[in-house]
Each structure stands twice: as structure tokens, then as C-alpha cells.
PDB file of the backbone (N, CA, C, O) and the ligand in Angstrom, with CONECT records:
HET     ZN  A 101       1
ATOM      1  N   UNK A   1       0.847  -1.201   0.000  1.00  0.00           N
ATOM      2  CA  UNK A   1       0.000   0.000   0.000  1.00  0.00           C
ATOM      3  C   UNK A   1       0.878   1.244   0.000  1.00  0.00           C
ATOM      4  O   UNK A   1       1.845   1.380   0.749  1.00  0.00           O
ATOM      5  N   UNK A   2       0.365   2.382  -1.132  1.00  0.00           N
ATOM      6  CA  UNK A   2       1.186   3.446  -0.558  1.00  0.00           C
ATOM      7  C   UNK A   2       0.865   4.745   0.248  1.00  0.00           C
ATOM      8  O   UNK A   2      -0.236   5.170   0.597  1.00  0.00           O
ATOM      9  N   UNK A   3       1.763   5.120   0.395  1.00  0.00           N
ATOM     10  CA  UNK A   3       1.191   6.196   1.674  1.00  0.00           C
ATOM     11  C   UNK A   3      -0.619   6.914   1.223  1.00  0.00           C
ATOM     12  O   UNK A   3      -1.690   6.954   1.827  1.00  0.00           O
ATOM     13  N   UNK A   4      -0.185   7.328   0.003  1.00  0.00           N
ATOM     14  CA  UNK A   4      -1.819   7.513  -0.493  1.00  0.00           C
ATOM     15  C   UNK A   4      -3.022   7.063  -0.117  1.00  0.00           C
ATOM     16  O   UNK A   4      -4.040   7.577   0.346  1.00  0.00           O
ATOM     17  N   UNK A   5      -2.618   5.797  -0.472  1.00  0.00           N
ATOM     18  CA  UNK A   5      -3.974   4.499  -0.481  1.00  0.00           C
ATOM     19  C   UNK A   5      -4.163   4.578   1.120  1.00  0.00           C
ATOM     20  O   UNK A   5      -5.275   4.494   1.641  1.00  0.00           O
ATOM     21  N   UNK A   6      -3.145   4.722   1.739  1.00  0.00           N
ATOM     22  CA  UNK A   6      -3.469   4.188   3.575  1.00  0.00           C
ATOM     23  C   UNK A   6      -3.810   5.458   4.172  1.00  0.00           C
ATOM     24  O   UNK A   6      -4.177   5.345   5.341  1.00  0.00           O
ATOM     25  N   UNK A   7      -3.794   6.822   3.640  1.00  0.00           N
ATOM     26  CA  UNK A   7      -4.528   7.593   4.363  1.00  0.00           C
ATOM     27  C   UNK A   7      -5.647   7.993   3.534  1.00  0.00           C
ATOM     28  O   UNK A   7      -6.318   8.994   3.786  1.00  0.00           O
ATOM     29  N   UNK A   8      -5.911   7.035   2.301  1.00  0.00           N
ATOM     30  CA  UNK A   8      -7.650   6.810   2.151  1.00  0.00           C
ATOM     31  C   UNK A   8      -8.028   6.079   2.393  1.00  0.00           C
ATOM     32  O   UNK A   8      -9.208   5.970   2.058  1.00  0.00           O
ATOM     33  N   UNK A   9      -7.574   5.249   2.961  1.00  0.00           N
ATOM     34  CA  UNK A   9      -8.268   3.973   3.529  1.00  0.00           C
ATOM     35  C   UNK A   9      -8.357   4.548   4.971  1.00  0.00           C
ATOM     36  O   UNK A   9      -9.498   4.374   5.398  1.00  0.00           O
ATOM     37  N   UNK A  10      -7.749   5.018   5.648  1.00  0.00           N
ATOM     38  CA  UNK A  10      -7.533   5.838   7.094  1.00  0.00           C
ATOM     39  C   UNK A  10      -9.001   6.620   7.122  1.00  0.00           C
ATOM     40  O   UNK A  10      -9.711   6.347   8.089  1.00  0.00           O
ATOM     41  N   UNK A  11      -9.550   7.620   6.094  1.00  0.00           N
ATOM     42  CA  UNK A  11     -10.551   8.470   6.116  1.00  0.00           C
ATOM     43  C   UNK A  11     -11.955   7.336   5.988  1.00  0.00           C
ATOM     44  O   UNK A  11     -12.941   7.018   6.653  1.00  0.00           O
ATOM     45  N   UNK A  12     -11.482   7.087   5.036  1.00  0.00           N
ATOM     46  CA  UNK A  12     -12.919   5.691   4.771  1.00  0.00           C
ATOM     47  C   UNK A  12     -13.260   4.844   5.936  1.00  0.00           C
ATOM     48  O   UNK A  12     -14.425   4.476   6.085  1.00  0.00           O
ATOM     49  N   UNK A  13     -12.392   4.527   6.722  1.00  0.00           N
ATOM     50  CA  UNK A  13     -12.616   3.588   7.844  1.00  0.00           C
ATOM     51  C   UNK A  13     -12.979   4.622   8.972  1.00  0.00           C
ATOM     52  O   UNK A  13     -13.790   4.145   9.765  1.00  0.00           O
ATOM     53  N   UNK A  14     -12.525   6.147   9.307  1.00  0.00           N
ATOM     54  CA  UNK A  14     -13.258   6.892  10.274  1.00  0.00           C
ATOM     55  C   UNK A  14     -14.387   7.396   9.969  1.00  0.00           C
ATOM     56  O   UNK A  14     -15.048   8.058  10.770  1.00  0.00           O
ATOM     57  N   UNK A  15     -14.884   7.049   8.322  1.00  0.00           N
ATOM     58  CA  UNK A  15     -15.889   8.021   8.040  1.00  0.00           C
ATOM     59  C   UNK A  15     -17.467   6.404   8.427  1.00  0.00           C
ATOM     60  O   UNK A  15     -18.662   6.407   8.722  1.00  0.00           O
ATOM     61  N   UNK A  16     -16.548   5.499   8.197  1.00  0.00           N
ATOM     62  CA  UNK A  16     -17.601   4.072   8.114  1.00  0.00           C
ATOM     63  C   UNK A  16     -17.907   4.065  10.043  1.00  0.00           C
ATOM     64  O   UNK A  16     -19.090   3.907  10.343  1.00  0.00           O
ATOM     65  N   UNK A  17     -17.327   4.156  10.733  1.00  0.00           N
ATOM     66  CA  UNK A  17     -17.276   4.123  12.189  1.00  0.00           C
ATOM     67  C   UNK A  17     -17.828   5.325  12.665  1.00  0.00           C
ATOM     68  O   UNK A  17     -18.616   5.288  13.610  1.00  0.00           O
ATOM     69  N   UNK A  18     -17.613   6.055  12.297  1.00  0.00           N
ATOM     70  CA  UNK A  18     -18.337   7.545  12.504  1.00  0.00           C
ATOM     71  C   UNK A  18     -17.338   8.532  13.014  1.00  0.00           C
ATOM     72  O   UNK A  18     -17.664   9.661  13.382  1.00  0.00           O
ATOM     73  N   UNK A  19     -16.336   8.163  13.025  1.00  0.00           N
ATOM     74  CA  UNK A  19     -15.032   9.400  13.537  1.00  0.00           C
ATOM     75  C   UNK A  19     -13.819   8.514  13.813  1.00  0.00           C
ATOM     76  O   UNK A  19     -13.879   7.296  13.647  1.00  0.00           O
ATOM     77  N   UNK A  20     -12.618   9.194  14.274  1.00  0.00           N
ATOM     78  CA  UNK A  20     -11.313   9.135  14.364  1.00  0.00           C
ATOM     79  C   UNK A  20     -11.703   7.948  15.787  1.00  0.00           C
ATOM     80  O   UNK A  20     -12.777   7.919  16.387  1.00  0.00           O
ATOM     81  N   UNK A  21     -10.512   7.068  16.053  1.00  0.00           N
ATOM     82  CA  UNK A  21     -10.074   6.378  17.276  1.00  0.00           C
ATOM     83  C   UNK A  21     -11.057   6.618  18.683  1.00  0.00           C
ATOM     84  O   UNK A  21     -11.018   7.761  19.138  1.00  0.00           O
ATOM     85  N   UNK A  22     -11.585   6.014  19.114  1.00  0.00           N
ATOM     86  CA  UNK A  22     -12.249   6.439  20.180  1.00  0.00           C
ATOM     87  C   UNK A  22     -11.758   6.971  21.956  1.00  0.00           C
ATOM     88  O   UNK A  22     -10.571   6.786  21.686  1.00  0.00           O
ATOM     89  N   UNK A  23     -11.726   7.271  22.892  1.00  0.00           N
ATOM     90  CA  UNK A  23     -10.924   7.911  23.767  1.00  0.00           C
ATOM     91  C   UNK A  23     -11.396   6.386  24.630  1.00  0.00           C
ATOM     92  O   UNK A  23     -12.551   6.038  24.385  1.00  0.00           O
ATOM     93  N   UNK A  24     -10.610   5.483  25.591  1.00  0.00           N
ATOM     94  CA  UNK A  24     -11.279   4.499  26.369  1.00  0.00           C
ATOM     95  C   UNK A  24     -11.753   4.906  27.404  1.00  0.00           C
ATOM     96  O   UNK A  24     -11.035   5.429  28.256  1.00  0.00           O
ATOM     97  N   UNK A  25     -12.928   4.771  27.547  1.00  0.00           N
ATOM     98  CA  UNK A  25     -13.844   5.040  29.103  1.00  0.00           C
ATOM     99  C   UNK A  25     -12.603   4.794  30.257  1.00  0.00           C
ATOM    100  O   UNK A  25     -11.793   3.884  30.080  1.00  0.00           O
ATOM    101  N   UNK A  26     -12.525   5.705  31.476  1.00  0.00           N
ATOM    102  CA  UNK A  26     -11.924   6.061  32.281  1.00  0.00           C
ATOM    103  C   UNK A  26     -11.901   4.743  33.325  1.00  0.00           C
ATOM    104  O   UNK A  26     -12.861   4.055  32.976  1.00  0.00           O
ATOM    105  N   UNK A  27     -11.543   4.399  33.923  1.00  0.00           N
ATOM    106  CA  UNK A  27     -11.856   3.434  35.431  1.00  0.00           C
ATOM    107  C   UNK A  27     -12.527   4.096  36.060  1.00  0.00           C
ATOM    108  O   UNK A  27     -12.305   5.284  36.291  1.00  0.00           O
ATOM    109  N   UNK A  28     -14.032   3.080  36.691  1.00  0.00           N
ATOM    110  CA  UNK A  28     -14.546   4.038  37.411  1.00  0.00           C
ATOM    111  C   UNK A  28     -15.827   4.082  36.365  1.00  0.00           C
ATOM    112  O   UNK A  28     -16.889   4.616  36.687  1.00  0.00           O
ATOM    113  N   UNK A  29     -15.620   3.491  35.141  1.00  0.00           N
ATOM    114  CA  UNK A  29     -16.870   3.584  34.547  1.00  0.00           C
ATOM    115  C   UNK A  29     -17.423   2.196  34.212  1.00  0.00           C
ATOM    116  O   UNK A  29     -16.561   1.347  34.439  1.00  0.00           O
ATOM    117  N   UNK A  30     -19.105   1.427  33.530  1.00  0.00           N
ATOM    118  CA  UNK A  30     -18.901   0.303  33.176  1.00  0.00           C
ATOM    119  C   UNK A  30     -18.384   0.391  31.760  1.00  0.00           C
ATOM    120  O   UNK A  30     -18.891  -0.509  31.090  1.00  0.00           O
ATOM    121  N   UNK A  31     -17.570   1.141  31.069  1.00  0.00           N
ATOM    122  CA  UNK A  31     -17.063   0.941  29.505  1.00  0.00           C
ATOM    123  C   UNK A  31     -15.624  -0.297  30.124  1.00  0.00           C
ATOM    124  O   UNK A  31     -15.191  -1.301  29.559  1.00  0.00           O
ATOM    125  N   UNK A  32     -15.165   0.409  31.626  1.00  0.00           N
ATOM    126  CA  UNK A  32     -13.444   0.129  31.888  1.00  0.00           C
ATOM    127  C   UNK A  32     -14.245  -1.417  32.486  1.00  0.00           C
ATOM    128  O   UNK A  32     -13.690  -2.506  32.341  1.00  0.00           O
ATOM    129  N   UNK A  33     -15.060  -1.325  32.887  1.00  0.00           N
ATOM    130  CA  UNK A  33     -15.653  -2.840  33.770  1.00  0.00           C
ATOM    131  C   UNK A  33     -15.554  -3.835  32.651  1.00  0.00           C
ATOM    132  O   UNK A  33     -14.750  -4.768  32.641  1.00  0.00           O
ATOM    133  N   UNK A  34     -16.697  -3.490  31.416  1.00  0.00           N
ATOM    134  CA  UNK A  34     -16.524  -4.544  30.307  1.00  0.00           C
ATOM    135  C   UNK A  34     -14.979  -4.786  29.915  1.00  0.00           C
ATOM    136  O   UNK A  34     -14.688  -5.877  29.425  1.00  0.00           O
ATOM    137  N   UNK A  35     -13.929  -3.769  30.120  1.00  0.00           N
ATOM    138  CA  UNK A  35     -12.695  -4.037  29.265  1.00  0.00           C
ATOM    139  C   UNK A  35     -11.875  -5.194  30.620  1.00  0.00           C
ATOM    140  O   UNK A  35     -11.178  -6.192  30.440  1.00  0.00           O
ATOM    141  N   UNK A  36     -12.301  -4.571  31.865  1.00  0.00           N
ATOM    142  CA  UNK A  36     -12.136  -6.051  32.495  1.00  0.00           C
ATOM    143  C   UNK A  36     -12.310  -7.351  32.048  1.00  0.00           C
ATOM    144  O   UNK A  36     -11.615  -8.291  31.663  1.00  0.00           O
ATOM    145  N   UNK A  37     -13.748  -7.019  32.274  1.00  0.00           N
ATOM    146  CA  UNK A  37     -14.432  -8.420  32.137  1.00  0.00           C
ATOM    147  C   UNK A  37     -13.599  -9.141  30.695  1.00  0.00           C
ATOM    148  O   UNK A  37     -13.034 -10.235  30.705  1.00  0.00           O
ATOM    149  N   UNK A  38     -13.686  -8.382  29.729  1.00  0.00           N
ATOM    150  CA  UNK A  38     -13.701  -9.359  28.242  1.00  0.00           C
ATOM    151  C   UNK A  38     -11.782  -9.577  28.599  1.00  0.00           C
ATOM    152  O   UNK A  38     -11.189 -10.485  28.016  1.00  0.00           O
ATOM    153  N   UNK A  39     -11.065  -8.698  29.525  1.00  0.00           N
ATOM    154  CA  UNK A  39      -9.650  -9.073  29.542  1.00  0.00           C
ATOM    155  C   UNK A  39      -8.986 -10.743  30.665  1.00  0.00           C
ATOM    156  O   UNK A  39      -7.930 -11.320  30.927  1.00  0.00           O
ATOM    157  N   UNK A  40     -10.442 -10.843  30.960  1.00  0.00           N
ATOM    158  CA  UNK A  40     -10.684 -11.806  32.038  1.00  0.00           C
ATOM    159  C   UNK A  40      -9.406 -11.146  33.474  1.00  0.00           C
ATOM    160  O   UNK A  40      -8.470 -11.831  33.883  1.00  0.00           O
ATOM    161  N   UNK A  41      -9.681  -9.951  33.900  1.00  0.00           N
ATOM    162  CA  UNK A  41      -8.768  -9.335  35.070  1.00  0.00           C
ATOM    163  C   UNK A  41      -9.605  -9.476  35.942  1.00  0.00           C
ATOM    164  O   UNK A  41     -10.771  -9.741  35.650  1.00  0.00           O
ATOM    165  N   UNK A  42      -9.230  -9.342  37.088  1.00  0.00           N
ATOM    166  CA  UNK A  42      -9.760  -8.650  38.243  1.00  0.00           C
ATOM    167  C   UNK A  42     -10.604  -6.926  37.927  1.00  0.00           C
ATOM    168  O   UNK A  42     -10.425  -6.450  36.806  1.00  0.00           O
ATOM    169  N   UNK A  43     -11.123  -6.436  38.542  1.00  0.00           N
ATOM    170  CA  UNK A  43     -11.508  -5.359  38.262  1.00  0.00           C
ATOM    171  C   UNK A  43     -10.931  -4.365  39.506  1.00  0.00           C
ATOM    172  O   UNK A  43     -11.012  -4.590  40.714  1.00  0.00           O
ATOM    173  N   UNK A  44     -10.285  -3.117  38.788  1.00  0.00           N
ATOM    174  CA  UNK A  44      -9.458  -2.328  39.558  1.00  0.00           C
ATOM    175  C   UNK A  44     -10.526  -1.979  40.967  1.00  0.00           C
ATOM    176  O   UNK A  44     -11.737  -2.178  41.068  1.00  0.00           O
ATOM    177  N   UNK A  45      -9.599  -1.417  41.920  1.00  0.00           N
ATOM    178  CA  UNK A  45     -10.677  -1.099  42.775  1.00  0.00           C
ATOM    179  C   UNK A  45     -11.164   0.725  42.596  1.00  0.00           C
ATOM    180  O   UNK A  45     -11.521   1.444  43.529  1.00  0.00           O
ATOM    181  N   UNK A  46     -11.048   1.104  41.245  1.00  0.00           N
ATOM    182  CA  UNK A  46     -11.946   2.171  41.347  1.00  0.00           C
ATOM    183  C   UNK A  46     -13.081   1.771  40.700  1.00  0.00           C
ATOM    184  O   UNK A  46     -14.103   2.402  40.968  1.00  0.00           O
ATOM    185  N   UNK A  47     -13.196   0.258  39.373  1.00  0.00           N
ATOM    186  CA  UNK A  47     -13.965  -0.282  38.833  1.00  0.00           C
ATOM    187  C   UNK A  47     -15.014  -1.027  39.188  1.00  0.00           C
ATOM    188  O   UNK A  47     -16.050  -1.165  38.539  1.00  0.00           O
ATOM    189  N   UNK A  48     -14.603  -1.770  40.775  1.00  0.00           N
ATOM    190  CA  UNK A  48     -15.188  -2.663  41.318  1.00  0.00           C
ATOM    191  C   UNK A  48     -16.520  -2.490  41.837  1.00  0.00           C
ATOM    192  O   UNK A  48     -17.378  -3.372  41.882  1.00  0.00           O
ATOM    193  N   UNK A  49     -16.655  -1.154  42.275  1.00  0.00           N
ATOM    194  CA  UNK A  49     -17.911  -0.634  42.977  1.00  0.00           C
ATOM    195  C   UNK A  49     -18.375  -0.128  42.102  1.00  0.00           C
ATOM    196  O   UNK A  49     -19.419   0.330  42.566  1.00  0.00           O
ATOM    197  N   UNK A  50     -18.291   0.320  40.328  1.00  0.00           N
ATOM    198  CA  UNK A  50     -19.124   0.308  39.648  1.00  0.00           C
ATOM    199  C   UNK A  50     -20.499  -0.622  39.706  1.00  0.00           C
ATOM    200  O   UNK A  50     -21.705  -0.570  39.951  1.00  0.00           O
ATOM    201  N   UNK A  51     -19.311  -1.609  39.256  1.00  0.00           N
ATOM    202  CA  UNK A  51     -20.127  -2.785  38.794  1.00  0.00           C
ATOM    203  C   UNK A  51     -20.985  -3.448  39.668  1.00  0.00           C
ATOM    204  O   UNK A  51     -22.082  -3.973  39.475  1.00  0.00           O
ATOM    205  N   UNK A  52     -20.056  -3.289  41.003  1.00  0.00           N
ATOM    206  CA  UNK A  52     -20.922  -3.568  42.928  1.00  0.00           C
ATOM    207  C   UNK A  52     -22.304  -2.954  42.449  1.00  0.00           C
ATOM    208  O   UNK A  52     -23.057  -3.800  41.966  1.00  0.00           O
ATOM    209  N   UNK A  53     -22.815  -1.598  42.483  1.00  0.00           N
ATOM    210  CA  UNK A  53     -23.703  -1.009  41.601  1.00  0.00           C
ATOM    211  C   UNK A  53     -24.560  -1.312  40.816  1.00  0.00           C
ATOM    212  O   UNK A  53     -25.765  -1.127  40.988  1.00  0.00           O
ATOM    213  N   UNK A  54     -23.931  -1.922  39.655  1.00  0.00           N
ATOM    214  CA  UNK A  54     -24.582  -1.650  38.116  1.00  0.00           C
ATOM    215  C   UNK A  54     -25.519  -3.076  38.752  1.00  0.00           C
ATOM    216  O   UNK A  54     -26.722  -3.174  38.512  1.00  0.00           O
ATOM    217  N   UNK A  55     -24.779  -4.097  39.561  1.00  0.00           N
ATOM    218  CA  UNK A  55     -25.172  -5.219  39.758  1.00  0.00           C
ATOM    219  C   UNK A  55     -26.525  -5.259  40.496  1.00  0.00           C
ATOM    220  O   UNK A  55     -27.447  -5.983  40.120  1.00  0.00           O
ATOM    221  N   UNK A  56     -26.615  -4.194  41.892  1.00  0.00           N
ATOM    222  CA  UNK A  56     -27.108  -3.955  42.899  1.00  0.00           C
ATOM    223  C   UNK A  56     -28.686  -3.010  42.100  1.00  0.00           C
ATOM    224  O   UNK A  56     -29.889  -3.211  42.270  1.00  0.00           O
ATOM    225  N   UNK A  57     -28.072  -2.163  41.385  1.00  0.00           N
ATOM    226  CA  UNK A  57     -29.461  -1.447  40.864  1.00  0.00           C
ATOM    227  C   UNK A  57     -30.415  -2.402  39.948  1.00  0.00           C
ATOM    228  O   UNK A  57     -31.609  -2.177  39.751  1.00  0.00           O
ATOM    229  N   UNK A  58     -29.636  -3.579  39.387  1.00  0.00           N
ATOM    230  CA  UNK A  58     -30.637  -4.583  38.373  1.00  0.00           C
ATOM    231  C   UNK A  58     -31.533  -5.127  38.930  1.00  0.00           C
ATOM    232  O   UNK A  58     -32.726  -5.243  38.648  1.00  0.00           O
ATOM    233  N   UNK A  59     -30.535  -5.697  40.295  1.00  0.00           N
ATOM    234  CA  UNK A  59     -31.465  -6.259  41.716  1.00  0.00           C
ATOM    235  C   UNK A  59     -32.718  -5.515  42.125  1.00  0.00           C
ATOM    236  O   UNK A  59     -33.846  -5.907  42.426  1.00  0.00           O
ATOM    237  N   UNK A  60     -32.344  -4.706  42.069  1.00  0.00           N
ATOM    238  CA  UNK A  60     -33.534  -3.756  42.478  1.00  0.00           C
ATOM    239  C   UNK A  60     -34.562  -3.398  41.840  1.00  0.00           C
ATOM    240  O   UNK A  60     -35.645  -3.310  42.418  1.00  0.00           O
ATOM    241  N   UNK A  61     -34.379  -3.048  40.174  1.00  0.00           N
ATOM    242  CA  UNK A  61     -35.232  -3.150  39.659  1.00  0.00           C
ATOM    243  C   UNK A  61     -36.072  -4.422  39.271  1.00  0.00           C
ATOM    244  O   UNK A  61     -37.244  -4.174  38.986  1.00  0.00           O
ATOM    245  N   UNK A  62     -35.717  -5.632  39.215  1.00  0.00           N
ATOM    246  CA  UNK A  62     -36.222  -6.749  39.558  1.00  0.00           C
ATOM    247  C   UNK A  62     -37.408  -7.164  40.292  1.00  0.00           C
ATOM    248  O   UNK A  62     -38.481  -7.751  40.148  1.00  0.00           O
ATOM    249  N   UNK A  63     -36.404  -6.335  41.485  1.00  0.00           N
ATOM    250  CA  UNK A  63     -37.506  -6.202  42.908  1.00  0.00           C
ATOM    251  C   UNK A  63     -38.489  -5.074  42.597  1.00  0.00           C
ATOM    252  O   UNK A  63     -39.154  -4.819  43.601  1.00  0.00           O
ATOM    253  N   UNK A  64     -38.727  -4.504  41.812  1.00  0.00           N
ATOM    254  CA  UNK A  64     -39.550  -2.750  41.376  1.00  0.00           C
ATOM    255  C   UNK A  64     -39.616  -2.025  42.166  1.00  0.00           C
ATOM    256  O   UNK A  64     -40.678  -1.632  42.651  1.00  0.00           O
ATOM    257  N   UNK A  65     -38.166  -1.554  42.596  1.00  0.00           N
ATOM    258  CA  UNK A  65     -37.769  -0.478  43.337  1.00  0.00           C
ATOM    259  C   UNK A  65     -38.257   0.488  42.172  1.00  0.00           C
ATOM    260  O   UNK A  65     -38.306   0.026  41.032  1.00  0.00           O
ATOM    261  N   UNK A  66     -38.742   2.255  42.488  1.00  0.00           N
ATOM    262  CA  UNK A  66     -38.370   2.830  41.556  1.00  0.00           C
ATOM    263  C   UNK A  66     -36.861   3.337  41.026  1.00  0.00           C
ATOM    264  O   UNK A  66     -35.834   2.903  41.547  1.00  0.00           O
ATOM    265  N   UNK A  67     -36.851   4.081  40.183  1.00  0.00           N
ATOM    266  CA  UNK A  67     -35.708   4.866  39.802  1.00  0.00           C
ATOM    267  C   UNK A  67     -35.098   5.621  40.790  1.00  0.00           C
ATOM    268  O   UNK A  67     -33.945   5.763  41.198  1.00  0.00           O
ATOM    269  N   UNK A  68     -36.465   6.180  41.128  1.00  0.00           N
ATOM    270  CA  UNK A  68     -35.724   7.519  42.297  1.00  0.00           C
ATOM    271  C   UNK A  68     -35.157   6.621  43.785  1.00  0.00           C
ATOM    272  O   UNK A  68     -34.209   6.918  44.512  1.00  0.00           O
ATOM    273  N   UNK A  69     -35.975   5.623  43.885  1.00  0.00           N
ATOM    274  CA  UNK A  69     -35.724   4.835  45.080  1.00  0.00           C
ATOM    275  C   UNK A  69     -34.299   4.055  45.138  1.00  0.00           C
ATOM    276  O   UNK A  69     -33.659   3.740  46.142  1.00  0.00           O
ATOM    277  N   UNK A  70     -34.054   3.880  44.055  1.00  0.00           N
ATOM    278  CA  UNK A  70     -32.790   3.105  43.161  1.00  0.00           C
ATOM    279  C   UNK A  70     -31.239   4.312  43.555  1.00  0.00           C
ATOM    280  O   UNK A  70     -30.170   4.148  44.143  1.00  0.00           O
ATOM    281  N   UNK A  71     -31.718   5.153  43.047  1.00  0.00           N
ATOM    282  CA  UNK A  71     -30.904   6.051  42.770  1.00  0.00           C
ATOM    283  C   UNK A  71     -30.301   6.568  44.352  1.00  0.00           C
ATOM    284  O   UNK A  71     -29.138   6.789  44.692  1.00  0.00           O
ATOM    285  N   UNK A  72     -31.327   6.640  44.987  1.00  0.00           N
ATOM    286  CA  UNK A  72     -31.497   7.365  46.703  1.00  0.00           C
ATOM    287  C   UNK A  72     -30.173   6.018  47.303  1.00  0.00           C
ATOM    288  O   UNK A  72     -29.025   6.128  47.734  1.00  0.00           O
ATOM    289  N   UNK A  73     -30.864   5.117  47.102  1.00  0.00           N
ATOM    290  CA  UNK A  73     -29.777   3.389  47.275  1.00  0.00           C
ATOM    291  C   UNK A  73     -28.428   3.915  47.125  1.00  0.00           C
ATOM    292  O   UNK A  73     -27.625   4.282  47.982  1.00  0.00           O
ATOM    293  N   UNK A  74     -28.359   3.880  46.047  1.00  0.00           N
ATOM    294  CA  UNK A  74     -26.805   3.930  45.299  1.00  0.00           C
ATOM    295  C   UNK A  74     -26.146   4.957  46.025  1.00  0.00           C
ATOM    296  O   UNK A  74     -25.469   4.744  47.031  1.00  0.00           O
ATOM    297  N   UNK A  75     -26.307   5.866  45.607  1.00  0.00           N
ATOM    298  CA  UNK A  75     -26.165   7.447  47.054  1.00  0.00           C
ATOM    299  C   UNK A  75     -25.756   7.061  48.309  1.00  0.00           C
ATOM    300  O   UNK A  75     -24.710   7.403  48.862  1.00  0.00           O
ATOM    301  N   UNK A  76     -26.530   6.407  48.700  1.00  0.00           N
ATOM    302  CA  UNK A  76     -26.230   5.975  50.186  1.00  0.00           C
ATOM    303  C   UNK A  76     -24.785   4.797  50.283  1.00  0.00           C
ATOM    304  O   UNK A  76     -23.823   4.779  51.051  1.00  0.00           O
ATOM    305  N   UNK A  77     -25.178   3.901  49.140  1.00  0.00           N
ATOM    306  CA  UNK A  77     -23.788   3.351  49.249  1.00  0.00           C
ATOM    307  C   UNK A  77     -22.564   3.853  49.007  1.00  0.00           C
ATOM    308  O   UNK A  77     -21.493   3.547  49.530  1.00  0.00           O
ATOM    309  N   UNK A  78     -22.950   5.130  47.670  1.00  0.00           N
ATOM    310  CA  UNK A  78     -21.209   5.941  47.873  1.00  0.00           C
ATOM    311  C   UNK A  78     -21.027   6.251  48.876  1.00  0.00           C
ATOM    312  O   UNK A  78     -20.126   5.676  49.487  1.00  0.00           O
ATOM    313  N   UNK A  79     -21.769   7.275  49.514  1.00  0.00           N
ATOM    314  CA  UNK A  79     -21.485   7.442  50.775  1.00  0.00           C
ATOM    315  C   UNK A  79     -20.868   6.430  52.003  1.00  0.00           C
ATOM    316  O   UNK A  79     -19.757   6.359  52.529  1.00  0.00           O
ATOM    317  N   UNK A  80     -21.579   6.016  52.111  1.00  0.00           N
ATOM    318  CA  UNK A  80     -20.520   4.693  52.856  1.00  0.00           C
ATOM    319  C   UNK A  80     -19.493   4.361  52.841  1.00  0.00           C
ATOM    320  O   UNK A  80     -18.824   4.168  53.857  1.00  0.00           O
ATOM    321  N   UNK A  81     -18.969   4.155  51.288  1.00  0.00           N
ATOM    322  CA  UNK A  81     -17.728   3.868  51.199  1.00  0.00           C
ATOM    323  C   UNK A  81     -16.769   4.863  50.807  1.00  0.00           C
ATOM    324  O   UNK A  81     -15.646   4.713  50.325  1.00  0.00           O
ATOM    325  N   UNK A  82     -17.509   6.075  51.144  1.00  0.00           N
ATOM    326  CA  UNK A  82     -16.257   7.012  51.407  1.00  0.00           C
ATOM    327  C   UNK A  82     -16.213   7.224  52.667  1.00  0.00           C
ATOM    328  O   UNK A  82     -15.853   8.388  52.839  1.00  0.00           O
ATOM    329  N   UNK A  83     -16.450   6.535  53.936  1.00  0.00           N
ATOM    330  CA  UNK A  83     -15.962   6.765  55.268  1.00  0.00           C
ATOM    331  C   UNK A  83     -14.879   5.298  55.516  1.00  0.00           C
ATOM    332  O   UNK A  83     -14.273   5.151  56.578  1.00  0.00           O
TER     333      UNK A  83
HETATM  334 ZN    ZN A 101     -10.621  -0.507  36.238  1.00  0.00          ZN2+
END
């Protein structure tokens, strides 16, 4: 390929994806949880209580907690674990 061809092939492939390289979700979010999970790691401990979370609010809605009731939950558990 020459330099040509690979920075049209470079534009064609950001224009098919919808833009340039994507930035990776931070730790601390579930984008960094899935990159756990699919890396088969442990999950960092700023990741862990995401997912403690993401896990805990499904539960709940299950149970038909509302949203706001859900949300009030979660709150209370950050809190917690910042003492
Ligand atoms: Zn992490």
C-alpha cells in the first residue's frame, strides 16, 4: 500500500465508524468494567464498585424499586464507602 492508499483507507474507515479512534472510558466507569471483564482481570478497585452497583441497581429493579428509590440506594452506598 502506498502512503496515499493508507490515508484513504484511514478516512474511509473513520468516516464508516463515525469518527477518528475512540478515547477508552476512564476506570470508574462500566465501559473500563466490560474491558475487564472481556480481559478476564480482576476489576481495579476504582472499577469494582461500579459494577458492585450496576449489579445492585438490576437487583432492584427486579424487585420494582423505583428509579428515584434506586438512585437514593446507590447514594447511600457511595457514601458509605467514602468513610
Ligand atoms: Zn478498572
Amino acid at each position: 500500500m502506498t502512503d496515499g492508499q493508507r490515508s484513504r483507507w484511514a478516512r474511509y474507515r473513520d468516516r464508516k465508524r463515525g469518527g477518528p479512534p475512540r478515547q477508552l472510558d476512564p476506570h470508574g466507569s462500566l465501559g473500563a468494567v466490560r474491558r475487564h471483564q472481556r480481559a478476564s482481570e480482576d476489576l481495579c478497585d476504582e472499577c469494582a464498585p461500579v459494577w458492585s452497583d450496576h449489579k445492585h441497581a438490576a437487583y432492584l429493579r427486579r424487585k420494582g424499586v423505583s428509579e428515584e428509590e434506586i438512585e437514593d440506594r446507590l447514594r447511600a452506598r457511595a457514601a458509605a464507602r467514602v468513610q
